[in-house]
N, C-alpha and C positions, 0 to 999 in steps of 0.2 A: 473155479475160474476166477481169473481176476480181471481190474477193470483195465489192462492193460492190454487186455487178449481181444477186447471188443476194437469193431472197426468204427469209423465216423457212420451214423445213422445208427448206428445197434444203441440200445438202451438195457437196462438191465436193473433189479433192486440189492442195495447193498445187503448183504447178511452177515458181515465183519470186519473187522479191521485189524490188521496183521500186528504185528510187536508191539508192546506197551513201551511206554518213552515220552519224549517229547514230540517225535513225528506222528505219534498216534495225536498225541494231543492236539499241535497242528492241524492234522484233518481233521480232526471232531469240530474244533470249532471254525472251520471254514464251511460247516454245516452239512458233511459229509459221516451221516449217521446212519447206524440198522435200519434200513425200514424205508430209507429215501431212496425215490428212482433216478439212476442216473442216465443221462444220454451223452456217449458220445460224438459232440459237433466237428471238430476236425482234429486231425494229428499235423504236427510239424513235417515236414522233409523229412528232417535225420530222427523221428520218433520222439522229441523232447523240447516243448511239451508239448502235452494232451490237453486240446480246451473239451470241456464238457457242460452239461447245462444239469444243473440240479437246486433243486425248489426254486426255481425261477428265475436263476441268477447263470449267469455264464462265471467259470470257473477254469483256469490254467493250473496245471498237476504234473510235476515233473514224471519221469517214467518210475523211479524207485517210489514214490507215493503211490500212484498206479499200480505201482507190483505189491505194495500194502493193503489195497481195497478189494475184500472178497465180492464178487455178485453172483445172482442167480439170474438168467434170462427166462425163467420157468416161475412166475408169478401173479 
């Protein structure tokens, strides 16, 4: 599942990050790692972007970042 699939109020903990690159890079360091829980706060209108809240911080994530972050909701 990815975190693109979740709705506003679903939360979830990351367990990957899709392609190696620069976009992986990107989300890793906007703190978006294995292990951290994320919650989805709300989506756009037209699905772009997704704010979410993780480690404590509110966070904007375009939809192709989204479709990069693997989660489990089973944690």
């Amino acid at each position: 599942m990815t975190l693109r699939e979740l709705k506003p109020g679903q939360e979830g903990k990351v367990t990957g990050i899709g392609e190696k690159g620069p976009v992986r890079r990107r989300i890793m360091d906007m703190g978006v790692t294995p292990g951290a829980i994320i919650k989805v706060i709300k989506v756009a209108p037209l699905g772009d972007p997704i704010e979410v809240n993780i480690r404590g911080y509110e966070l904007s994530l375009r939809k192709n970042e989204a479709e990069q972050i693997e989660i489990s909701q089973n944690y």
